[in-house]
Biopython code that builds the backbone (N, CA, C, O; Angstrom):
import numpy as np
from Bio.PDB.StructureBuilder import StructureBuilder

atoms = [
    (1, "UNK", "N", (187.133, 56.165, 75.942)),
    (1, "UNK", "CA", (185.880, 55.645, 75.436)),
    (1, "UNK", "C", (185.033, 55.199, 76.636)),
    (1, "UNK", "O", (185.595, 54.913, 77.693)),
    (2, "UNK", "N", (183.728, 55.131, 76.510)),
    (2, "UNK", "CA", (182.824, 55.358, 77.583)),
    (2, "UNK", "C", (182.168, 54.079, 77.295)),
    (2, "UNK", "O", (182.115, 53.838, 76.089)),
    (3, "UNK", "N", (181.577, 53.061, 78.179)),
    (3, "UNK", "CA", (180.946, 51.550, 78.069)),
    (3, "UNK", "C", (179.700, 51.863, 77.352)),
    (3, "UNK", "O", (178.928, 50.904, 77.360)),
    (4, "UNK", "N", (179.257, 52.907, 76.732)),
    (4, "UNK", "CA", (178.009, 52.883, 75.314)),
    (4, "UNK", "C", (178.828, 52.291, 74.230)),
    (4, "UNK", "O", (178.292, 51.400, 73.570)),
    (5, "UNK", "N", (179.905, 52.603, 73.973)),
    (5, "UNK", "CA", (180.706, 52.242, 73.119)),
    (5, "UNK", "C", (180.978, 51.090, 72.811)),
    (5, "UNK", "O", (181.024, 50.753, 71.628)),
    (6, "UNK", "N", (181.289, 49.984, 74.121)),
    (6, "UNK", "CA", (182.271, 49.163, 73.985)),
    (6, "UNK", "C", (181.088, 47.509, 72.936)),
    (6, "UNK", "O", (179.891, 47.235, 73.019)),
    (7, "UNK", "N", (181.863, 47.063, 72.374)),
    (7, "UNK", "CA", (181.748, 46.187, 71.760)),
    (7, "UNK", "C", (180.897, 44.980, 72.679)),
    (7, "UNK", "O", (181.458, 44.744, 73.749)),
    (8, "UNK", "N", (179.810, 44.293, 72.463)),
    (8, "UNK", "CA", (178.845, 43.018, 73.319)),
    (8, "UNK", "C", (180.104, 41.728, 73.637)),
    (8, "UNK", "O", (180.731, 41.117, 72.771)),
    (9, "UNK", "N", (180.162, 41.645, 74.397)),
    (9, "UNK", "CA", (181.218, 40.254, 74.283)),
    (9, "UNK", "C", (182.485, 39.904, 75.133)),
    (9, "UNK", "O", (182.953, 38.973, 75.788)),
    (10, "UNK", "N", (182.905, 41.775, 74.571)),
    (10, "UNK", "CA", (184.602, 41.586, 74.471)),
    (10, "UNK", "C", (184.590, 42.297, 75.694)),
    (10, "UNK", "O", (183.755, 43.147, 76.001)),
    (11, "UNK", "N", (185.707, 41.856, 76.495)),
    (11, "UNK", "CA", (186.134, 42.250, 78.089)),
    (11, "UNK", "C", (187.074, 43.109, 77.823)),
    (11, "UNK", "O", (188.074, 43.001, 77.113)),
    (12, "UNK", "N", (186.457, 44.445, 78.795)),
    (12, "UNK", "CA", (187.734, 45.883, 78.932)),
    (12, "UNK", "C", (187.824, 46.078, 80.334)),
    (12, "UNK", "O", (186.992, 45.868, 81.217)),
    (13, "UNK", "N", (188.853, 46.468, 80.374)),
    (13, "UNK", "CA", (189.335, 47.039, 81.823)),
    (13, "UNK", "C", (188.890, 48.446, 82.440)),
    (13, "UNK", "O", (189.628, 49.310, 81.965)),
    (14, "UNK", "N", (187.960, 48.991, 83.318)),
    (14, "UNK", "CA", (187.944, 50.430, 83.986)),
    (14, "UNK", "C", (188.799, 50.901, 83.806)),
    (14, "UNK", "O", (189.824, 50.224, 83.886)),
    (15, "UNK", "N", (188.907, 52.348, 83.451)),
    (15, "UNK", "CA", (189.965, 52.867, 83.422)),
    (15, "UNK", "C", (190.008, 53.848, 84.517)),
    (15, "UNK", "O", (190.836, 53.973, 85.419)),
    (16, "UNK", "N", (188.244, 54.958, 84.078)),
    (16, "UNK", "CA", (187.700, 55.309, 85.199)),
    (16, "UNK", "C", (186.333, 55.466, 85.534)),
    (16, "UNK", "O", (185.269, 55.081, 85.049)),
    (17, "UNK", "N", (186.656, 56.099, 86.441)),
    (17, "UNK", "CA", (184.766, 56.296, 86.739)),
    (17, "UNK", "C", (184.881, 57.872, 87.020)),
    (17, "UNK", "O", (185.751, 58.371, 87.733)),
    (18, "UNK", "N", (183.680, 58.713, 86.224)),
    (18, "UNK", "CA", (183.478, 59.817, 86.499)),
    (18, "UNK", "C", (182.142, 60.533, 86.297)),
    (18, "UNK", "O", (181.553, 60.927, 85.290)),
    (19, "UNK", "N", (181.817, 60.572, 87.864)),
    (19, "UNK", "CA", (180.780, 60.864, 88.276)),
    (19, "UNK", "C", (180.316, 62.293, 89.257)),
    (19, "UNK", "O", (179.180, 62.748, 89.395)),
    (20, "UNK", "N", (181.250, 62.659, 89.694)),
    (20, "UNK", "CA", (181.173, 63.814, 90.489)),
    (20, "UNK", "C", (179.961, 63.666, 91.713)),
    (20, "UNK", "O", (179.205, 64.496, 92.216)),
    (21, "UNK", "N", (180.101, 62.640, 91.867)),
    (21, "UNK", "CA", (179.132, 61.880, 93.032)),
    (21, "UNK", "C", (179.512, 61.228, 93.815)),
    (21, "UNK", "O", (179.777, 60.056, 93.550)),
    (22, "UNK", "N", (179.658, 61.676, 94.915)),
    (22, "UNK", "CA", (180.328, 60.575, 95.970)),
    (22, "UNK", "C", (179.611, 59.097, 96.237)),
    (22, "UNK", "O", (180.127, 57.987, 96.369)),
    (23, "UNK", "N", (177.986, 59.587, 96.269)),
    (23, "UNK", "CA", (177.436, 58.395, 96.863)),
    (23, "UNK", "C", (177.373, 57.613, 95.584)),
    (23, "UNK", "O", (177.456, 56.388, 95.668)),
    (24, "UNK", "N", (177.269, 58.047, 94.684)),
    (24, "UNK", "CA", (177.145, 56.977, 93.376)),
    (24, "UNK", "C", (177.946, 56.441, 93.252)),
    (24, "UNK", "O", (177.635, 55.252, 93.171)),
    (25, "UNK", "N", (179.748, 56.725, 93.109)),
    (25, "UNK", "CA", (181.097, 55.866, 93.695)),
    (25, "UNK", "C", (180.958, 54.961, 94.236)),
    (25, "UNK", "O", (181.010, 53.803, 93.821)),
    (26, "UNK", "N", (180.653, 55.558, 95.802)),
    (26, "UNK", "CA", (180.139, 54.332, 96.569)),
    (26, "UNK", "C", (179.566, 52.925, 95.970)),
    (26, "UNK", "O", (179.978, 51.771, 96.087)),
    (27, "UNK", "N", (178.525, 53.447, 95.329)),
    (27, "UNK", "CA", (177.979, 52.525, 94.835)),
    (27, "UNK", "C", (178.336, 51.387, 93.420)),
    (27, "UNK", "O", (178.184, 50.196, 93.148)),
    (28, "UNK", "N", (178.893, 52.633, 92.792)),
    (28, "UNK", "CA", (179.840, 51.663, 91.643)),
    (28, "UNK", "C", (180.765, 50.313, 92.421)),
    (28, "UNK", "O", (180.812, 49.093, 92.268)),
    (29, "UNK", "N", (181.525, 51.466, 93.439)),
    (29, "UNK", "CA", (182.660, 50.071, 93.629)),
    (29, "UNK", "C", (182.014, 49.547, 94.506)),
    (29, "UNK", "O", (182.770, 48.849, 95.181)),
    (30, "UNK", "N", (180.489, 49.493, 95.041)),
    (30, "UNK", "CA", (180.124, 48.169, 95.566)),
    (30, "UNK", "C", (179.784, 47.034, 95.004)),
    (30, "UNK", "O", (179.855, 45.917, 95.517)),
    (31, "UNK", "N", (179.324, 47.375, 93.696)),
    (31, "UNK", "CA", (179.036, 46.455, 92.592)),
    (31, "UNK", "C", (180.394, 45.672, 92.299)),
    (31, "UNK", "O", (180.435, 44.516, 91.879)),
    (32, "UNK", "N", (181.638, 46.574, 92.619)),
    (32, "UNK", "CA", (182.962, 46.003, 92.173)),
    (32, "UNK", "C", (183.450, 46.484, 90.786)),
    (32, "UNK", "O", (184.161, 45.869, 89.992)),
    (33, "UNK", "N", (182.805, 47.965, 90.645)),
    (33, "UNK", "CA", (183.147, 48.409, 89.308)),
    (33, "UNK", "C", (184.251, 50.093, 89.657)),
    (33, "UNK", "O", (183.964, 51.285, 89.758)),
    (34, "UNK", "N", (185.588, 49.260, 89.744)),
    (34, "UNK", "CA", (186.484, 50.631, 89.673)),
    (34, "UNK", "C", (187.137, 50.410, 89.019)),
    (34, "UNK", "O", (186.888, 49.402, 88.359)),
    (35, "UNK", "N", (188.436, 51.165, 88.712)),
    (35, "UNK", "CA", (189.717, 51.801, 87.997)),
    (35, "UNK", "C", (190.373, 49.857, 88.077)),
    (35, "UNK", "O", (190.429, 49.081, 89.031)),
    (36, "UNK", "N", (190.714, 49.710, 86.781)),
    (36, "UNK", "CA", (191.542, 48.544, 86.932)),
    (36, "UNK", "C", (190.472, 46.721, 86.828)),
    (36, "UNK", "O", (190.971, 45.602, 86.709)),
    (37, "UNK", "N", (189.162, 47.034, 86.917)),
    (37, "UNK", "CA", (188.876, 45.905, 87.258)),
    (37, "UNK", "C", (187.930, 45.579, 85.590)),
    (37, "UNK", "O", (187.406, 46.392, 84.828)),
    (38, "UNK", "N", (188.005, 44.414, 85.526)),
    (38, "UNK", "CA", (187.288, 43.849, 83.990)),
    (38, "UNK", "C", (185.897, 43.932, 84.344)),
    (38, "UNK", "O", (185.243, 43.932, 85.387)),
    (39, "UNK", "N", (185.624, 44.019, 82.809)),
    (39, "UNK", "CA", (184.095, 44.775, 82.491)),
    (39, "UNK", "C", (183.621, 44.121, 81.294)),
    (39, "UNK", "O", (184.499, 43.919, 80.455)),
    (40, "UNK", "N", (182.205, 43.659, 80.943)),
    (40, "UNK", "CA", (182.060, 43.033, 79.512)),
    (40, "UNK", "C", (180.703, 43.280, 79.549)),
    (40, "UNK", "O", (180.047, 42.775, 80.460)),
    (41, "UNK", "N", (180.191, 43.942, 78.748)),
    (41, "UNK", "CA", (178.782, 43.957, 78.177)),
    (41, "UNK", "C", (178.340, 42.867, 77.106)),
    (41, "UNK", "O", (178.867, 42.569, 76.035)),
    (42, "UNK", "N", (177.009, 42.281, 77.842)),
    (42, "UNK", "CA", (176.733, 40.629, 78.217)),
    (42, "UNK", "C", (175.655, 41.463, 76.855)),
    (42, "UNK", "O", (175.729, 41.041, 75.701)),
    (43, "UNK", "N", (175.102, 42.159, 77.071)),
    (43, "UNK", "CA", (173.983, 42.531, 76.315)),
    (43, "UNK", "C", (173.376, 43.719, 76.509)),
    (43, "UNK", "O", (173.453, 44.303, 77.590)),
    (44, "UNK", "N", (172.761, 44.156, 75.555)),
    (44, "UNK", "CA", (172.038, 46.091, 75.117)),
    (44, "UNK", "C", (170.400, 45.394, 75.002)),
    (44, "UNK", "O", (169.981, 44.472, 74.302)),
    (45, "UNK", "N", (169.828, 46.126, 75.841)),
    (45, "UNK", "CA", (168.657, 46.387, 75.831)),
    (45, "UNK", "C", (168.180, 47.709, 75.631)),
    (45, "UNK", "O", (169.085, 48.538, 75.720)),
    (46, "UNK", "N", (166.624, 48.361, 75.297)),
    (46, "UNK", "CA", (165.971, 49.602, 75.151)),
    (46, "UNK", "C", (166.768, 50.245, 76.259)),
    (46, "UNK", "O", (166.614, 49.938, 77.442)),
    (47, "UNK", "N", (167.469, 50.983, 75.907)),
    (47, "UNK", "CA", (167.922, 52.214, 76.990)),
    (47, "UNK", "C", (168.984, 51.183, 77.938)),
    (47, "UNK", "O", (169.868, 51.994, 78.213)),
    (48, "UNK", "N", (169.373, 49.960, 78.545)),
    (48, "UNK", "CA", (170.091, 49.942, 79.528)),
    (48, "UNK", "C", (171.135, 48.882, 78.764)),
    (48, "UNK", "O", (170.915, 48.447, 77.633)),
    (49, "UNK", "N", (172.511, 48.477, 79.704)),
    (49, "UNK", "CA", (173.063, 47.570, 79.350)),
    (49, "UNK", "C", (173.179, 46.631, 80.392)),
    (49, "UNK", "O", (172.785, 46.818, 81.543)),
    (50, "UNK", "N", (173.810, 45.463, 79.901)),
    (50, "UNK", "CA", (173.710, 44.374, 81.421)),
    (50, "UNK", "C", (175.049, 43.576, 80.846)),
    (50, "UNK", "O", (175.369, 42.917, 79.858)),
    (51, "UNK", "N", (175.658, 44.075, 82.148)),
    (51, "UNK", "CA", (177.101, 44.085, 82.209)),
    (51, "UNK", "C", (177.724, 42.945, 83.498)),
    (51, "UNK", "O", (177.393, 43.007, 84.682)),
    (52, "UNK", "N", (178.599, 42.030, 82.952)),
    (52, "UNK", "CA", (179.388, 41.408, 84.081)),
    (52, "UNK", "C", (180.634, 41.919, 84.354)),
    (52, "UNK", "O", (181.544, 42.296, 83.616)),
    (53, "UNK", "N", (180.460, 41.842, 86.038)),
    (53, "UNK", "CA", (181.682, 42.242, 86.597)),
    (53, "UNK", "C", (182.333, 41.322, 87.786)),
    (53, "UNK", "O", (181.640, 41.587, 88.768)),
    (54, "UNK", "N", (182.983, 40.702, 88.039)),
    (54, "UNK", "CA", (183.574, 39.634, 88.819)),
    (54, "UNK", "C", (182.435, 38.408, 88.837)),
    (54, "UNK", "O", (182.237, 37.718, 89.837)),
    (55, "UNK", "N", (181.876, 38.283, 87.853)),
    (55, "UNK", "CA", (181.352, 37.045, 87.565)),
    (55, "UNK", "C", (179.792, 37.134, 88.113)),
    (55, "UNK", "O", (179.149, 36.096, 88.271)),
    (56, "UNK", "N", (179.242, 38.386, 88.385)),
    (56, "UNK", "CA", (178.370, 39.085, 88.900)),
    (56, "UNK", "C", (177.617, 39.871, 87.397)),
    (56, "UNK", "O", (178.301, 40.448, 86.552)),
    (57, "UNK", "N", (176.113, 39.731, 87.322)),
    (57, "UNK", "CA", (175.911, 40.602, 85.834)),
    (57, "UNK", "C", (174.563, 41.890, 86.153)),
    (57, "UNK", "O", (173.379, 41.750, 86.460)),
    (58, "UNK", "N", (175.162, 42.758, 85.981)),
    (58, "UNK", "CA", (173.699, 43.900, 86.242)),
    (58, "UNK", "C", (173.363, 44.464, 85.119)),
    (58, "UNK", "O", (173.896, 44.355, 84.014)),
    (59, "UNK", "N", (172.309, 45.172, 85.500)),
    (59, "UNK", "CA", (171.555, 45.890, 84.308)),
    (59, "UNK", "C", (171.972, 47.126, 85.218)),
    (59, "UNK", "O", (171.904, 47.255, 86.440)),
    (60, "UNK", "N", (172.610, 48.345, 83.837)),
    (60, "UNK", "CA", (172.986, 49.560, 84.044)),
    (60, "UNK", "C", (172.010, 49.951, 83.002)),
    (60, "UNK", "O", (171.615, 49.273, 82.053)),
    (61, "UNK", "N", (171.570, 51.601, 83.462)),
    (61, "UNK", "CA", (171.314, 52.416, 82.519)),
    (61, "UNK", "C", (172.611, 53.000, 81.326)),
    (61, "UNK", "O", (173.831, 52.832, 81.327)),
    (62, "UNK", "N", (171.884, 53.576, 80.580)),
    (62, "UNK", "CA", (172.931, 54.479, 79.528)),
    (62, "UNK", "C", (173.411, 55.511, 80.274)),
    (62, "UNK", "O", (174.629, 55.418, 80.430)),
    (63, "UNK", "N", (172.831, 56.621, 80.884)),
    (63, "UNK", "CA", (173.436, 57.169, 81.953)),
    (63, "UNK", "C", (174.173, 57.342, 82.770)),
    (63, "UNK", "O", (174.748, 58.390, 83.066)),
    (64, "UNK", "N", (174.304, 55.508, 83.614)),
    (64, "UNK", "CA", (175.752, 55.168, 83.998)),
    (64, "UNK", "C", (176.365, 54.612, 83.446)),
    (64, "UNK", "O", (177.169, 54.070, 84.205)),
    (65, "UNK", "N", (176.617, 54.227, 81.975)),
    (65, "UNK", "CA", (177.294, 53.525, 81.375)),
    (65, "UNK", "C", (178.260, 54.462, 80.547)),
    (65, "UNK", "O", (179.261, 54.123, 79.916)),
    (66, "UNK", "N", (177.733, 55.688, 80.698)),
    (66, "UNK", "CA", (178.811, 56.639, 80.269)),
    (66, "UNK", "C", (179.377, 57.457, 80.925)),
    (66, "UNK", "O", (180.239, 58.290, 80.644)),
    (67, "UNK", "N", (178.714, 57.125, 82.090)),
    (67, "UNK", "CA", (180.279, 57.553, 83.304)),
    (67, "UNK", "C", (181.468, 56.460, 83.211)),
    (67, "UNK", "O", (182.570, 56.884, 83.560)),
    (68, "UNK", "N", (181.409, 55.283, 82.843)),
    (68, "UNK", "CA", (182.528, 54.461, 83.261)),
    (68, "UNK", "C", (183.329, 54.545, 81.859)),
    (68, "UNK", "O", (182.671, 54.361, 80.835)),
    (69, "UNK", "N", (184.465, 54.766, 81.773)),
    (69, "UNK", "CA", (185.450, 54.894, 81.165)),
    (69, "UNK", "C", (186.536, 53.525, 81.019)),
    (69, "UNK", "O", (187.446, 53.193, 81.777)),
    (70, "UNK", "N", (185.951, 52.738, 79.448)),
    (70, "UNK", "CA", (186.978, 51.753, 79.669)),
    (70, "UNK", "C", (188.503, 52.335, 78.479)),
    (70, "UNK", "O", (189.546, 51.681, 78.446)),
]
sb = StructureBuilder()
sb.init_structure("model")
sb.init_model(0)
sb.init_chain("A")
sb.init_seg("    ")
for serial, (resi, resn, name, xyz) in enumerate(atoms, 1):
    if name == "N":
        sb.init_residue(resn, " ", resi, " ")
    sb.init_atom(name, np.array(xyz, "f"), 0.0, 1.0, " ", f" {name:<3s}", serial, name[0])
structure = sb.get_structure()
């Protein structure tokens, strides 16, 4: 299941990330978003979500929110 999916609230774990992008990787796990680490969608807005990750909260598009695989 892909983080469009996941429920507002409730904390899931990465399972993965798949992107076929190196530099976008990069960039996921600079945010601190890889394989193994907790994930919770704080809230859904028009088109994006805004997601905490080590106590850190961003606004993702839908786009990347269905690369990450919780």
């Amino acid at each position: 299941m892909n983080l469009t999916k996941a429920v507002e609230g409730q904390e899931y774990v990465i399972s993965d990330i798949v992107t076929g992008d190196e530099e976008l990787d990069a960039f996921l796990f600079s945010l601190g978003c890889y394989s193994g680490e907790k994930i919770t969608v704080v809230s859904r807005l028009k088109g994006t979500c805004v997601v905490s990750i080590k106590d850190a909260r961003y606004s993702i598009d839908n786009q990347l929110a269905e690369v990450i695989l919780i």
